[in-house]
N, C-alpha and C positions, 0 to 999 in steps of 0.2 A: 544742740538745744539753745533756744535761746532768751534769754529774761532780760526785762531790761528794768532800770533802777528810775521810778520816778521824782522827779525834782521836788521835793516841797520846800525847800530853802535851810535844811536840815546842817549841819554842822559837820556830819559825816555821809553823808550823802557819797561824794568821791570815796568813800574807806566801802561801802557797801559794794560801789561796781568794780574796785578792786579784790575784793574775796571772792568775786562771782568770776572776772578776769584768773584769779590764782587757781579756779575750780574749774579753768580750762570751757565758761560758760560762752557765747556769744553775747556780749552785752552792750548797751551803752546807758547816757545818763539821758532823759527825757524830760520836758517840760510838762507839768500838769496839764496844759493846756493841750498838746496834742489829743487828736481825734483819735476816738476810739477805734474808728474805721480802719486806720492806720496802722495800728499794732499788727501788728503779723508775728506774735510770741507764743513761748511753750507757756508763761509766768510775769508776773511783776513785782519787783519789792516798791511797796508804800514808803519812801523816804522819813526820815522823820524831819521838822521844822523849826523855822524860830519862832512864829505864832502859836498861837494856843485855840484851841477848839474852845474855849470857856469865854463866851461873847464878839468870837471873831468870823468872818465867812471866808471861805477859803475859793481862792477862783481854779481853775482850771476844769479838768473834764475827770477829775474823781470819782463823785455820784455815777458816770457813765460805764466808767473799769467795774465799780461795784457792781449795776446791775444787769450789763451787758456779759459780762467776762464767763466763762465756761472753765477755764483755766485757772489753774491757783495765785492769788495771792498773799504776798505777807507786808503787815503793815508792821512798821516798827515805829515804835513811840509814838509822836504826832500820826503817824500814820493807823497806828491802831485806835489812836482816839476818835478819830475821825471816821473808820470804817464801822466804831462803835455805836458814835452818834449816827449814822447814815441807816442803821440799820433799829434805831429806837432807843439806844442804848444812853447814860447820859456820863458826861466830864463834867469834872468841876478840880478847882485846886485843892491839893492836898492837904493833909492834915501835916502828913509830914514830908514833904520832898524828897526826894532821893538822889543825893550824885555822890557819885564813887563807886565804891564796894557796896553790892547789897547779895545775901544769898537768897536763892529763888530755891526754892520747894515746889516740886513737883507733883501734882495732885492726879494728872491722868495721863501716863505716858504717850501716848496717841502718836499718832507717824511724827509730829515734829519732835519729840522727845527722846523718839525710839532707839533704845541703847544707850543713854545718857544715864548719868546715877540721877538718883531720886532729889538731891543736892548740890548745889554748885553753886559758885561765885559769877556774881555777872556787875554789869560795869552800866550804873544809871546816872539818867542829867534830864530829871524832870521834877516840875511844878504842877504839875495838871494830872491827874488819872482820871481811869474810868473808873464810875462810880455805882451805875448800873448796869446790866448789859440787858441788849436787845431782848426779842424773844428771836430765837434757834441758834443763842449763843450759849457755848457751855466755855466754864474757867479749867484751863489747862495747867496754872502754878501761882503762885501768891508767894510774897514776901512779908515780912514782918510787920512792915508798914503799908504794902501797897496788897490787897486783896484779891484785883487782876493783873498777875502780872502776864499772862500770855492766854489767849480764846482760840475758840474754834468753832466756826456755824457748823450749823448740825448737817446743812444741805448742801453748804456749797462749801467749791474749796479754798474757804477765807481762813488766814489765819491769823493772830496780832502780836507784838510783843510790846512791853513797857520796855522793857530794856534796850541793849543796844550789842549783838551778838557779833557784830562787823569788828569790833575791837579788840585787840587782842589782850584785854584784861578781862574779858570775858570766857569762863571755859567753856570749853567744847562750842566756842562760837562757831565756828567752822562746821563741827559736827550739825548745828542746826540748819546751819544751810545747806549741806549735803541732805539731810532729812528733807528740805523743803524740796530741793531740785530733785529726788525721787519722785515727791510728788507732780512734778509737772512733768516726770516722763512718762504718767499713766494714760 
């Protein structure tokens, strides 16, 4: 199988295509900018970034993974902010930020979830959420403070997370990505 880890200048960006590397994945780390044409993957994870979706543009070939892609992706942080706005959905900064500890509630177990408790600790480093989501997004978990923390399009197989599952103060981060990489062996 192969996925590869897109670059958005994320902070952990290398900690992503090492879980995928420990989960025995084919992977490497790619530039946004690479042509869609080019991908020859089962997957992508959406990197997360140091920019922020709230008044910035983002260059590389994004918008084209979104609307070309047939195969799963998952955006984390910046990256789900952006797969949100791409699809109608809106960011803006938080009321309350999040970095550290936050526990995520699980609202619809759905394949990324699946066999995980309903609760869990996950490891966040954001100023920016989503605020609205698209239409054919449904919300998969929420936190205390953040109301989306993880989506799911209803048609395709987009997926998002606020948090950051690559680290391992995050539980069952692993387990989510074993979830996802199911999904692109379908």
């Amino acid at each position: 199988m192969r996925v590869y880890v897109v670059d958005n200048g994320g902070q952990w960006t290398h900690r992503e295509w090492r879980v995928l590397k420990y989960l025995d994945v084919d992977t490497k780390i790619i530039p946004n900018t690479t042509p869609f044409e080019e991908l020859e993957v089962d997957g992508l994870v959406l990197s997360g970034g140091a920019g922020s979706t709230v008044g910035d543009s983002v260059p590389g070939k994004i918008d084209d993974y979104l609307e070309k892609a047939d195969f799963p992706i998952l955006g984390i942080c910046f990256g789900h902010h952006y797969m949100s706005l791409h699809f109608g959905g809106k960011t803006g900064t938080a009321q309350t930020p999040e970095f550290g500890r936050t526990e995520i509630l699980v609202d619809d177990e759905d394949e990324l979830f699946s066999g995980l408790p309903n609760k869990f600790n996950a490891w966040e480093s954001h100023n920016d959420e989503v605020k609205e989501l698209g239409e054919d997004f449904k919300i998969l978990a929420h936190s205390e403070s953040c109301k989306v923390q993880a989506i799911k399009h209803t048609k395709k197989p987009l997926y998002g997370v606020q948090f950051h599952p690559e680290v391992e103060h995050t539980e069952h981060g692993y387990d989510i990505f074993k979830n996802f990489l199911k999904l692109c062996e379908k």
